[in-house]
LUMLUMFI-693932 format. One record per residue (C-alpha): residue number from 1; residue in three letters; chain; x, y, z. Coordinates in steps of 0.1 Angstrom, whole numbers. Each point is the difference from the previous one (the first is absolute). Example, Ala and Ser with C-alpha at 12.3 -4.5 7.8 and 13.67 -1.06 7.14 Angstrom:
! residues 2
{fidren:1 | marza:Ala | fivex:A | px:123 | py:-45 | pz:78} .
{fidren:2 | marza:Ser | fivex:A | px:14 | py:34 | pz:-7} .
! end
This chain:
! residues 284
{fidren:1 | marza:Unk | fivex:A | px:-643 | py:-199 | pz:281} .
{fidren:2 | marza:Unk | fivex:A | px:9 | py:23 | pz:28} .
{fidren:3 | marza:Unk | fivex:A | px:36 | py:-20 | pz:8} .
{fidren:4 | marza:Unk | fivex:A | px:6 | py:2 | pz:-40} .
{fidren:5 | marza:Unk | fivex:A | px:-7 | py:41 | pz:0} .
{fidren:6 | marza:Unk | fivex:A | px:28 | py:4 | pz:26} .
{fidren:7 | marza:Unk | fivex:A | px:21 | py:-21 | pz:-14} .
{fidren:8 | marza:Unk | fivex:A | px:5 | py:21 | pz:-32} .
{fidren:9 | marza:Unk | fivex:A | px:-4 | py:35 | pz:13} .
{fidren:10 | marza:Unk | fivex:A | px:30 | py:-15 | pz:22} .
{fidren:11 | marza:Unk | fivex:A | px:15 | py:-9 | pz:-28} .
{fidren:12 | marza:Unk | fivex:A | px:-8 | py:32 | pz:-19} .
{fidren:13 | marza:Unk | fivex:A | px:20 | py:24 | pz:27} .
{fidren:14 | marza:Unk | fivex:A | px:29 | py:-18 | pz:0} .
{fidren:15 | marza:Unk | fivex:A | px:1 | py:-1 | pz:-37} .
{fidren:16 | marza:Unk | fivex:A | px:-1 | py:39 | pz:2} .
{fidren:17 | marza:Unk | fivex:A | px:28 | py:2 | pz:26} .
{fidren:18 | marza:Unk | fivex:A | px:25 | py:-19 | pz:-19} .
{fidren:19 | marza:Unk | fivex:A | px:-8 | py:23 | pz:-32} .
{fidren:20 | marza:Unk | fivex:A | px:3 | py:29 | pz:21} .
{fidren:21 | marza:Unk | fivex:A | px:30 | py:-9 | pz:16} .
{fidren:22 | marza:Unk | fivex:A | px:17 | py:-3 | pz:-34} .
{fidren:23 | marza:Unk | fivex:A | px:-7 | py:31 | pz:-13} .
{fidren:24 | marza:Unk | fivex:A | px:25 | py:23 | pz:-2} .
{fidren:25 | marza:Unk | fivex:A | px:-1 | py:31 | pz:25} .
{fidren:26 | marza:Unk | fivex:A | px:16 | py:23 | pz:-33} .
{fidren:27 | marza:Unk | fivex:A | px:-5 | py:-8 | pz:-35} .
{fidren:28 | marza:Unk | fivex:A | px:19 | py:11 | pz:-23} .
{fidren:29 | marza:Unk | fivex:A | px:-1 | py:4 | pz:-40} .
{fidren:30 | marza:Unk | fivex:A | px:6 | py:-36 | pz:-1} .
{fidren:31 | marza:Unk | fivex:A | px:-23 | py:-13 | pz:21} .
{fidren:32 | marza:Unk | fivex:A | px:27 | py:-15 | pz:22} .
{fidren:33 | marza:Unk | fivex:A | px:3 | py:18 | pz:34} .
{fidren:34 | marza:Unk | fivex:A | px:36 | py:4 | pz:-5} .
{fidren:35 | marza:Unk | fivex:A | px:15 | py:35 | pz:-3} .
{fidren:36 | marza:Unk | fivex:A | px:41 | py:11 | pz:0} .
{fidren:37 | marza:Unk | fivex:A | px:5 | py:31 | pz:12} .
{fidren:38 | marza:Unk | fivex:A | px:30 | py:24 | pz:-15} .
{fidren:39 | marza:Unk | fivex:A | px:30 | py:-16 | pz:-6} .
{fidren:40 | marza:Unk | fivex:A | px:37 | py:18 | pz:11} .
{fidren:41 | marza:Unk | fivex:A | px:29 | py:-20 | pz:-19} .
{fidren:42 | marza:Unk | fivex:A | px:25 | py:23 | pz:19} .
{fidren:43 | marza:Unk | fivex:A | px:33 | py:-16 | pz:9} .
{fidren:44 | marza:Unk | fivex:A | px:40 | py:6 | pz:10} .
{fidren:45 | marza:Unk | fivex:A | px:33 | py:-11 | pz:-14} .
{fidren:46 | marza:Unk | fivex:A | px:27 | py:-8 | pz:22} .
{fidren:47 | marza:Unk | fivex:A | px:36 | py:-7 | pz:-7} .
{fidren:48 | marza:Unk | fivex:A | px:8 | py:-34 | pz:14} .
{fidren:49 | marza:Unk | fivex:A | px:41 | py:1 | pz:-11} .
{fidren:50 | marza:Unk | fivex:A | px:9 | py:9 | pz:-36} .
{fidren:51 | marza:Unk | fivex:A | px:-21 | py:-7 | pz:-24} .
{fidren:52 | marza:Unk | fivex:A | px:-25 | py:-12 | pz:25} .
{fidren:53 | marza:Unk | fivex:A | px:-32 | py:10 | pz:7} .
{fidren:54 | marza:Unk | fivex:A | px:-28 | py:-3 | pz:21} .
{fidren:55 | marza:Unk | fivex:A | px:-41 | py:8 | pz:-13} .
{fidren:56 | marza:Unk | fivex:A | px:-27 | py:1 | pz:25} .
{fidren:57 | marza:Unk | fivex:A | px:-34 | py:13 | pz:-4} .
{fidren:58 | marza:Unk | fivex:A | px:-14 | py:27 | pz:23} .
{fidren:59 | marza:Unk | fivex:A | px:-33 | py:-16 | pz:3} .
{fidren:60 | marza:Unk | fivex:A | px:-14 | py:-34 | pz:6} .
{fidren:61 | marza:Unk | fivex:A | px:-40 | py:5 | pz:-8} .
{fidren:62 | marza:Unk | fivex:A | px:4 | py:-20 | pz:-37} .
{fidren:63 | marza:Unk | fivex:A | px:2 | py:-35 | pz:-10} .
{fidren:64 | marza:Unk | fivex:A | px:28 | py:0 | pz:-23} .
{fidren:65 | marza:Unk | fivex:A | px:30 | py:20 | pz:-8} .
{fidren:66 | marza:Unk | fivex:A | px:17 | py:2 | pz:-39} .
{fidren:67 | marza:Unk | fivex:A | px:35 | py:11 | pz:-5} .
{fidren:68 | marza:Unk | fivex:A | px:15 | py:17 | pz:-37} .
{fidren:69 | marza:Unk | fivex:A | px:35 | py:4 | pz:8} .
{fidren:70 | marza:Unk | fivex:A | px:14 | py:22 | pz:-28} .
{fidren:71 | marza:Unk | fivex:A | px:-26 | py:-6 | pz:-21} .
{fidren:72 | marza:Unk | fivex:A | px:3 | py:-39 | pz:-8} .
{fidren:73 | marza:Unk | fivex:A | px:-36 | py:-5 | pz:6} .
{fidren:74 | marza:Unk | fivex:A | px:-20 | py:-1 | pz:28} .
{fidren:75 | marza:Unk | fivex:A | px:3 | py:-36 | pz:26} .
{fidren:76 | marza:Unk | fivex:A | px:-19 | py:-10 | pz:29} .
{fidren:77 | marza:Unk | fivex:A | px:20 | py:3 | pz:31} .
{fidren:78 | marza:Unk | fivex:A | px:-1 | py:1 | pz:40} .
{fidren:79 | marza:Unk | fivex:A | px:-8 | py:31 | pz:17} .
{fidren:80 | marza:Unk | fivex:A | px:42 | py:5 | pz:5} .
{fidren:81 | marza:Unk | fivex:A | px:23 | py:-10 | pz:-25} .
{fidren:82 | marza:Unk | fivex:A | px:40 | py:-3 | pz:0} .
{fidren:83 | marza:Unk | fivex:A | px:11 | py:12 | pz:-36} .
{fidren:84 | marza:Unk | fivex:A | px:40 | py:3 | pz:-18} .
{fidren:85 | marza:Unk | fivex:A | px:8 | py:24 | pz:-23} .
{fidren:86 | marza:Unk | fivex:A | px:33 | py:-8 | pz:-14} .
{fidren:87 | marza:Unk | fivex:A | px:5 | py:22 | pz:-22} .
{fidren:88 | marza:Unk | fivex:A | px:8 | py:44 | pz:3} .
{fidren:89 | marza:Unk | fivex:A | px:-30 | py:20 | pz:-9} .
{fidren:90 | marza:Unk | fivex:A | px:-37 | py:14 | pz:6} .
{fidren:91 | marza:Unk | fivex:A | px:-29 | py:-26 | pz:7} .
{fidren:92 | marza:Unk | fivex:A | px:-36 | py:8 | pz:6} .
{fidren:93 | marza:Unk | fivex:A | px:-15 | py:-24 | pz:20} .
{fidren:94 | marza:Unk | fivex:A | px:-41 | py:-3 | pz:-3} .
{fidren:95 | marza:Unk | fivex:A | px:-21 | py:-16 | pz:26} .
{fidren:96 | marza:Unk | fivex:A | px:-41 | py:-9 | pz:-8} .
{fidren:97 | marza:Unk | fivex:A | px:-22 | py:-8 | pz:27} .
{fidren:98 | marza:Unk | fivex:A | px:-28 | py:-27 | pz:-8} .
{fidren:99 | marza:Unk | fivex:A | px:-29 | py:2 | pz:21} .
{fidren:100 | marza:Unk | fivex:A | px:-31 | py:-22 | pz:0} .
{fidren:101 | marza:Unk | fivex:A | px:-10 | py:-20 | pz:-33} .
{fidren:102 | marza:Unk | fivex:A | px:36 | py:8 | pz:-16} .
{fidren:103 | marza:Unk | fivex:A | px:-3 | py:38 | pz:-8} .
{fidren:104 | marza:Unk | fivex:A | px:28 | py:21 | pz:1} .
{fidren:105 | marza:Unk | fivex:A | px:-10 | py:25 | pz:27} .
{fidren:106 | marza:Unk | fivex:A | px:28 | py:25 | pz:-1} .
{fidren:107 | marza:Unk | fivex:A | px:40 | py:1 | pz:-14} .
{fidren:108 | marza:Unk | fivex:A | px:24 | py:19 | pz:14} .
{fidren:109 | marza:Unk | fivex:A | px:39 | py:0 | pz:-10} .
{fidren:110 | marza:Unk | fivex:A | px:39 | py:9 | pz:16} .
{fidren:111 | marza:Unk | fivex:A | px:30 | py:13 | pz:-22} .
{fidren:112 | marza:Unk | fivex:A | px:28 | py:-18 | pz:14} .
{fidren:113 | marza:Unk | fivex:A | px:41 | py:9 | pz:-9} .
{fidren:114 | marza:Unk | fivex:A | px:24 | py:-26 | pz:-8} .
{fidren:115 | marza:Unk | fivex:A | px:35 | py:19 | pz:8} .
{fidren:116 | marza:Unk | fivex:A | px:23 | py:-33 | pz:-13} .
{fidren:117 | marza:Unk | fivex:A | px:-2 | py:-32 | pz:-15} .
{fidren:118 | marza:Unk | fivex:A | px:3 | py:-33 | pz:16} .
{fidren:119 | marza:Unk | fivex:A | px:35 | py:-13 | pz:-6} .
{fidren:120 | marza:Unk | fivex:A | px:-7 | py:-33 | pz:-3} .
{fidren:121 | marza:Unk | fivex:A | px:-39 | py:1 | pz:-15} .
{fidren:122 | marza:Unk | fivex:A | px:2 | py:30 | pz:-18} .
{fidren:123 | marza:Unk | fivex:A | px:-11 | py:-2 | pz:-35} .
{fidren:124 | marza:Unk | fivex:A | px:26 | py:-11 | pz:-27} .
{fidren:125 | marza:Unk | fivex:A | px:-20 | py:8 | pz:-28} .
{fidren:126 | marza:Unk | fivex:A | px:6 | py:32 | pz:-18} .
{fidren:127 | marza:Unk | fivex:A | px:-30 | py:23 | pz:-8} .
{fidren:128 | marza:Unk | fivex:A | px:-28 | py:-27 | pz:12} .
{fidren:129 | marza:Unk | fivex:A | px:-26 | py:31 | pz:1} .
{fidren:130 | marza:Unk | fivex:A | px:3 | py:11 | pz:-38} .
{fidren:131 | marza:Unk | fivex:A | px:-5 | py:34 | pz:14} .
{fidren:132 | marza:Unk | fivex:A | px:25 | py:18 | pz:-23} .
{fidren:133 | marza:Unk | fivex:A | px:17 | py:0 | pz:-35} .
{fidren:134 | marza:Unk | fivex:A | px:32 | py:-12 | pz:26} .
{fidren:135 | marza:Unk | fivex:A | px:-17 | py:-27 | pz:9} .
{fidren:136 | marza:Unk | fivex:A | px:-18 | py:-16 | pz:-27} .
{fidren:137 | marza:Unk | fivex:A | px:37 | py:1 | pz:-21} .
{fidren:138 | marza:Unk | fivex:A | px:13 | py:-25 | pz:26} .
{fidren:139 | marza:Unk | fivex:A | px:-24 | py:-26 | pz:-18} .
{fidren:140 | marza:Unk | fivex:A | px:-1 | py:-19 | pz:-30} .
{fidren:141 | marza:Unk | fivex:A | px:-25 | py:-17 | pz:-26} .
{fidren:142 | marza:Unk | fivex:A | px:9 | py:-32 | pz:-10} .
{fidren:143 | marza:Unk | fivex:A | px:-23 | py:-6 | pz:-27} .
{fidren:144 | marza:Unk | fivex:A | px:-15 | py:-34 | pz:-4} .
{fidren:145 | marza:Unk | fivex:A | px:-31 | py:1 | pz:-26} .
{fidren:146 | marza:Unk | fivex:A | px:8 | py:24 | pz:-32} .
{fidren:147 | marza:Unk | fivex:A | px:-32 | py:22 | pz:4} .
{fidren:148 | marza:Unk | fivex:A | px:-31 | py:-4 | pz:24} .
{fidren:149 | marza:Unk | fivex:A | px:17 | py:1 | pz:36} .
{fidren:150 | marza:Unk | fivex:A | px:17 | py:37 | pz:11} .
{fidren:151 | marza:Unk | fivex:A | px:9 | py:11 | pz:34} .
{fidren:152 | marza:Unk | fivex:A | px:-5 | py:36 | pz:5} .
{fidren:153 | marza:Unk | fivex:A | px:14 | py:24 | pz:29} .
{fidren:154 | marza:Unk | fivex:A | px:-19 | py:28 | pz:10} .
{fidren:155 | marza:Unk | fivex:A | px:-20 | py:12 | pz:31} .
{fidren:156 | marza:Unk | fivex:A | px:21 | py:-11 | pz:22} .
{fidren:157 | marza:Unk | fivex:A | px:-4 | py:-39 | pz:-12} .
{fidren:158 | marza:Unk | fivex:A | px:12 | py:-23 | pz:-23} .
{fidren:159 | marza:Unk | fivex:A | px:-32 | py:-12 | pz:-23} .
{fidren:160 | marza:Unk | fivex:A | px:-4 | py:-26 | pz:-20} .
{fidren:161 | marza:Unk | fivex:A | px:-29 | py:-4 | pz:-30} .
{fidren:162 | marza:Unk | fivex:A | px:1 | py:-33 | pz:-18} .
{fidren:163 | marza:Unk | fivex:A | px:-23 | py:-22 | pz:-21} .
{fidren:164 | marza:Unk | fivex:A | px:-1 | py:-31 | pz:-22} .
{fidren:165 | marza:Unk | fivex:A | px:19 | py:-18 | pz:22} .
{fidren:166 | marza:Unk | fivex:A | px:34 | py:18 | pz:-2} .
{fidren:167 | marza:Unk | fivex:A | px:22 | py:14 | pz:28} .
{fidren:168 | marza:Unk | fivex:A | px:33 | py:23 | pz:5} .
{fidren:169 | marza:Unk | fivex:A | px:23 | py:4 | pz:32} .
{fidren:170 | marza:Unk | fivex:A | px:20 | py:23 | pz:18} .
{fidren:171 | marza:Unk | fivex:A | px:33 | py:-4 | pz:19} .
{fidren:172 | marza:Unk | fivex:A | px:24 | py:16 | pz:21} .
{fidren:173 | marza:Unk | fivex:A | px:34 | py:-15 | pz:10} .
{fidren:174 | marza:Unk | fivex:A | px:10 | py:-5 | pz:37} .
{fidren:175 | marza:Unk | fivex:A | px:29 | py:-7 | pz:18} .
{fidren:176 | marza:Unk | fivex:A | px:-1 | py:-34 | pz:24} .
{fidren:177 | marza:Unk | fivex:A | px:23 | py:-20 | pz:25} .
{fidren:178 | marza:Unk | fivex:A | px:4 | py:-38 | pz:-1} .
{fidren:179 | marza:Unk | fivex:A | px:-27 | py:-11 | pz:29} .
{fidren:180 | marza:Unk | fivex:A | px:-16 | py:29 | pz:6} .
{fidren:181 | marza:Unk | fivex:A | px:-37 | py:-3 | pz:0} .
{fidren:182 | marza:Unk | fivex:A | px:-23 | py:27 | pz:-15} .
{fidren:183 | marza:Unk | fivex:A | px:-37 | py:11 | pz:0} .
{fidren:184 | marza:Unk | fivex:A | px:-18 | py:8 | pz:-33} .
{fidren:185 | marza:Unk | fivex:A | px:-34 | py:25 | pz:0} .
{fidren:186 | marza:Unk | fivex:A | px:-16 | py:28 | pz:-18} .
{fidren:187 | marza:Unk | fivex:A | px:-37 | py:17 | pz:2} .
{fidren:188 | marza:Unk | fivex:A | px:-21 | py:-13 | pz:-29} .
{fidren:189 | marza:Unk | fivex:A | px:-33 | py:13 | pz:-14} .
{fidren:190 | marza:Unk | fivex:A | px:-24 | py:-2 | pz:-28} .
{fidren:191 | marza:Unk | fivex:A | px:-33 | py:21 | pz:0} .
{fidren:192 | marza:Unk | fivex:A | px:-14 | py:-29 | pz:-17} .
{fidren:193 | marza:Unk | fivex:A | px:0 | py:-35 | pz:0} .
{fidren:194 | marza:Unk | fivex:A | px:25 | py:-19 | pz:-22} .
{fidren:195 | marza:Unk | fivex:A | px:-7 | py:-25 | pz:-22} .
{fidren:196 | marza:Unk | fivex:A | px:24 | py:-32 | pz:-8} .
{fidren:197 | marza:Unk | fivex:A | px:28 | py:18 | pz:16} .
{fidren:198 | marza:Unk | fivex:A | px:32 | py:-6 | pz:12} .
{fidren:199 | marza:Unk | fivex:A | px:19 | py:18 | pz:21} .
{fidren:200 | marza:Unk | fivex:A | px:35 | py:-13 | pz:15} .
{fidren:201 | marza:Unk | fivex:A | px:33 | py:12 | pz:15} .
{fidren:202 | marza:Unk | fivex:A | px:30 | py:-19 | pz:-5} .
{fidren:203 | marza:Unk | fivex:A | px:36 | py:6 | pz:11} .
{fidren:204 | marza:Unk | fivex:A | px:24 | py:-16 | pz:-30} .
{fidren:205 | marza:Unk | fivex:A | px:40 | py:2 | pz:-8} .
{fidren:206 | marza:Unk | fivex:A | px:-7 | py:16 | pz:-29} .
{fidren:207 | marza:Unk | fivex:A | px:-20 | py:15 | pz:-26} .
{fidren:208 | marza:Unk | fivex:A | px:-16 | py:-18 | pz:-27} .
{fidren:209 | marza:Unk | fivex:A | px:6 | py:16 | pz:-35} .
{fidren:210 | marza:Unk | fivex:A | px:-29 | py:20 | pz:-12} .
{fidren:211 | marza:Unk | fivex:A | px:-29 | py:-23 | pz:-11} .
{fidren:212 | marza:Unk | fivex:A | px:11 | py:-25 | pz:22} .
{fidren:213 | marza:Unk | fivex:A | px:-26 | py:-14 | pz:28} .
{fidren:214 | marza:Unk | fivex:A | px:11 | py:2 | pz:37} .
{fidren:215 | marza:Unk | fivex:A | px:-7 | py:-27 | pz:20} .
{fidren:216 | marza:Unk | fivex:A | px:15 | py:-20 | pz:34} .
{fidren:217 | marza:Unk | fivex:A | px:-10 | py:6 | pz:40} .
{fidren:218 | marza:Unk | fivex:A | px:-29 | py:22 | pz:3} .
{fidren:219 | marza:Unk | fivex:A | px:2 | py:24 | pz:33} .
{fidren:220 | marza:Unk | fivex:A | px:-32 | py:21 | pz:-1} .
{fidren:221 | marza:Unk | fivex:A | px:-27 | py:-10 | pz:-27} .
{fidren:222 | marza:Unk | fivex:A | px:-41 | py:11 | pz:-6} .
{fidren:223 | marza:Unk | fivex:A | px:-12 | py:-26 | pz:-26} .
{fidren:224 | marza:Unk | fivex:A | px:-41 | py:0 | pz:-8} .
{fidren:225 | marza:Unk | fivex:A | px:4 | py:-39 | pz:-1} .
{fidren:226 | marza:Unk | fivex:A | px:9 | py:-3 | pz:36} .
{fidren:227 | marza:Unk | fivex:A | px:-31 | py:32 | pz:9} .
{fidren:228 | marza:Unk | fivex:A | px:21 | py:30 | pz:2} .
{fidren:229 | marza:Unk | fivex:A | px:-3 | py:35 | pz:-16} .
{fidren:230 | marza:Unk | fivex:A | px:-38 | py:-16 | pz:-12} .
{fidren:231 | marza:Unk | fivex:A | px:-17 | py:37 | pz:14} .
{fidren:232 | marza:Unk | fivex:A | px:17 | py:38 | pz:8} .
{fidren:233 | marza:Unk | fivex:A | px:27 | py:-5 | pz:22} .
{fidren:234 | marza:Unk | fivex:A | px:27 | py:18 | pz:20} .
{fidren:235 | marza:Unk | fivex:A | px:27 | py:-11 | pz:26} .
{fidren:236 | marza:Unk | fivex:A | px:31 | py:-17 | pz:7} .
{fidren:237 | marza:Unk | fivex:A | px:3 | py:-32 | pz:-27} .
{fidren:238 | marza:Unk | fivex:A | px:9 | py:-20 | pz:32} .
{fidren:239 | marza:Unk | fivex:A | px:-36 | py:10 | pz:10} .
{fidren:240 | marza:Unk | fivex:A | px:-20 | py:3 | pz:-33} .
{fidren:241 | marza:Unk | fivex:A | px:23 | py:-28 | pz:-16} .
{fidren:242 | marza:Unk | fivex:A | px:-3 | py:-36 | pz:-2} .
{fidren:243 | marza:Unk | fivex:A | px:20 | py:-32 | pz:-12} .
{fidren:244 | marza:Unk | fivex:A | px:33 | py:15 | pz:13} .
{fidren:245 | marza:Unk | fivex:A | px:13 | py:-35 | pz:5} .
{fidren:246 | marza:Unk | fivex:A | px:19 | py:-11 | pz:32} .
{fidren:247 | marza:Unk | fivex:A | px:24 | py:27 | pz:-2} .
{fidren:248 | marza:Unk | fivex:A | px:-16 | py:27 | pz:21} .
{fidren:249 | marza:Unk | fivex:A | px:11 | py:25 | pz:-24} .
{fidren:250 | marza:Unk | fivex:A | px:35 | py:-7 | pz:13} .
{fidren:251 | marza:Unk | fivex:A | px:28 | py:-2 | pz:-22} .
{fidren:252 | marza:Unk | fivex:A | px:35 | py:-15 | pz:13} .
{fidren:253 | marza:Unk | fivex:A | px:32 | py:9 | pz:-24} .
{fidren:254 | marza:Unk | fivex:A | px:16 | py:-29 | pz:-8} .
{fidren:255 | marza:Unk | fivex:A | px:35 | py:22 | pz:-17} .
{fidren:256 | marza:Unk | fivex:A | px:13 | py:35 | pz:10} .
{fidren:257 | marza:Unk | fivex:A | px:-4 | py:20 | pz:-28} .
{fidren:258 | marza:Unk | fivex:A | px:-32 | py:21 | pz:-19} .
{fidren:259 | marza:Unk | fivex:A | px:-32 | py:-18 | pz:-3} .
{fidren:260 | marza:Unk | fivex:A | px:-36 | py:16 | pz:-21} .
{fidren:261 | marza:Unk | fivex:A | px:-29 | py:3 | pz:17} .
{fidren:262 | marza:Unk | fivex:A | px:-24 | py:-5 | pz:-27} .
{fidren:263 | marza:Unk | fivex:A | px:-37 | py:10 | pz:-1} .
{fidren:264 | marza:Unk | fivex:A | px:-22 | py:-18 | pz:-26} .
{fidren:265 | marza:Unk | fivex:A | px:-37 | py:3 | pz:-14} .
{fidren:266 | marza:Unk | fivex:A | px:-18 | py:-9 | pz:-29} .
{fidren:267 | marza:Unk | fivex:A | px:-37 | py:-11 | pz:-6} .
{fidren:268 | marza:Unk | fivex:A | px:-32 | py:-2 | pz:-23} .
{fidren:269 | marza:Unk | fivex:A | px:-11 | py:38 | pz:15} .
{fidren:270 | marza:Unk | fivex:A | px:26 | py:17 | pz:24} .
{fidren:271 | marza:Unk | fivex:A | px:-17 | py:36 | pz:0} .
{fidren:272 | marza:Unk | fivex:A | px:15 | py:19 | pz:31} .
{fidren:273 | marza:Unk | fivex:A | px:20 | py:-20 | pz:19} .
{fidren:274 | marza:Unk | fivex:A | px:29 | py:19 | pz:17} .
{fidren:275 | marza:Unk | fivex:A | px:27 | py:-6 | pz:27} .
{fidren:276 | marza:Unk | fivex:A | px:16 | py:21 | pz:24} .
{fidren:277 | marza:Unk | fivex:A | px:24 | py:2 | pz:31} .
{fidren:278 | marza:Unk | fivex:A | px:22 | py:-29 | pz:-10} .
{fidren:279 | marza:Unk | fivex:A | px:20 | py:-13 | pz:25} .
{fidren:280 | marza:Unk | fivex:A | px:31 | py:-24 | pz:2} .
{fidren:281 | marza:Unk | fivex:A | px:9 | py:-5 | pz:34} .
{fidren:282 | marza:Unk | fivex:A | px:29 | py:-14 | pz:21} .
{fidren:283 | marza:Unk | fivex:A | px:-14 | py:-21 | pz:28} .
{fidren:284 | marza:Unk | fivex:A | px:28 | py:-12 | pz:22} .
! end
C-alpha cells in the first residue's frame, strides 16, 4: 500500500509540471499566449535605371509583406521587390504589413513620378484609364445582344451590367508589326460575385457587324465555369483570371497593319463589373 501511495503522488507532480510548463507566461484575449506588437509598414523607392524601381521595407519585425502597386489590388510579396513602370505618370505604391494570425498591422504608401514612357513597353493603348471624356471617345461599343448587356464609362472605369444571358463589347484599334509579340492586361473588378459570366479579350482583324458574336483566341478571360469572379474581386485579370489558355496573354501579329483589341462580357447577372488600365504592350 505504501509503494502504491508513492507511486501516484509521483505520478501526480509530474502530471502538474508538464501542465505548468505549457501554460503560457501572457495570455492574451484569445487565450493563446501570442501577442504582435505595433506594426511599421515604412519603406523606400529607389530608381534602379529608367523605369526601374527598387521597394524595401524599413522594418523586418512582421511575417508578411503585401504590395498595391497603383492601385491593382493588393499581392503578397517579399520584403523587397523589383517593380517596371512603363508608362509616364504618377503611381502610388501601398505597402500592408501582416503580423501574427494574418492581420493587417499597419499600411503605409510612396508617390512615385514616371518622367517618360518606356520606348519599347510603353502602353499602345489609347485612354486605358477612362479618366476623361478624351479618353473614353477612343473606344467603341460593338453591340452584340439588342437590349440586356450595356457597357458604361464613368468613375474612372469601364462597367458593365448584364443579365439574361446577353453580352456587349468594346474595341479600340491598334497599330502592329509582322512578328512582333505583345502583352494583353487590364485591372478588373466586381463588388460582387458574378454569376454565369463570361468575360474574354480577343485581338481580331476586324470588327464583326453589330449583332454579330465575337469569337476566336482568347488572351485574358474570368469565366464562373472555370471558378473565377465567383466572390468580390479586384486585380490584374492575369492574377484574378483564369482559363487564359496557353497564350500567356501574349499576342504575336501575324500581318503589319491595324488589329482590335476586343473586350467581351455577357452573363445571367453581370451587376458591377468594370475594367481599367488597359494595356497592349510591345515585348521585344
Amino acid at each position: 500500500m505504501i509503494t502504491k501511495y508513492i507511486n501516484k503522488s509521483l505520478l501526480l507532480a509530474s502530471s502538474v509540471l508538464f501542465l505548468t510548463s505549457c501554460i503560457p507566461d501572457a495570455v492574451d484575449s484569445d487565450g493563446n499566449g501570442i501577442t504582435q506588437g505595433a506594426l511599421d509598414a515604412s519603406f523606400k523607392v529607389s530608381k534602379t535605371s529608367e523605369n526601374h524601381y527598387s521597394l524595401k521595407r524599413n522594418y523586418n519585425n512582421y511575417i508578411n509583406s503585401r504590395w498595391n502597386i497603383d492601385d491593382d489590388g493588393y499581392n503578397n510579396g517579399k520584403s523587397e521587390e523589383n517593380i517596371f513602370l512603363p508608362d509616364a505618370g504618377t503611381y502610388i505604391i501601398q505597402h500592408q504589413a501582416v503580423g501574427i494570425g494574418g492581420v493587417v498591422g499597419g499600411t503605409a504608401s510612396e508617390t512615385v513620378v514616371v518622367p517618360t514612357s518606356d520606348p519599347i513597353s510603353g502602353n499602345m493603348i489609347q485612354g486605358g484609364r477612362f479618366d476623361t471624356p478624351e479618353e473614353i471617345a477612343k473606344w467603341n461599343i460593338h453591340k452584340i445582344s439588342a437590349s440586356g448587356a450595356q457597357w458604361v464609362f464613368a468613375n474612372g472605369k469601364a462597367t458593365i451590367v448584364a443579365s439574361g444571358g446577353s453580352q456587349q463589347a468594346i474595341y479600340q484599334a491598334v497599330n502592329v508589326v509582322a512578328g512582333q509579340k505583345y502583352s494583353i492586361d487590364m485591372v478588373a473588378s466586381s463588388d460582387t460575385a458574378l454569376v454565369d459570366t463570361w468575360f474574354e479579350v480577343y485581338v481580331l482583324n476586324s470588327i464583326p457587324a453589330t449583332g454579330q458574336d465575337v469569337g476566336g483566341t482568347v488572351y485574358r478571360n474570368i469565366n464562373t465555369w472555370d471558378g473565377c469572379g465567383t466572390g468580390q474581386f479586384k486585380g490584374k485579370v492575369s492574377s484574378v483570371g483564369c482559363n487564359n489558355s496557353k497564350n500567356g496573354g501574349i499576342y504575336t501579329a501575324t500581318t503589319t497593319g491595324t488589329v482590335y483589341l476586343v473586350i467581351k462580357c455577357g452573363g445571367a447577372t453581370v451587376n458591377s463589373l468594370s475594367v481599367d488600365k488597359v494595356e497592349f504592350r510591345r515585348t521585344q
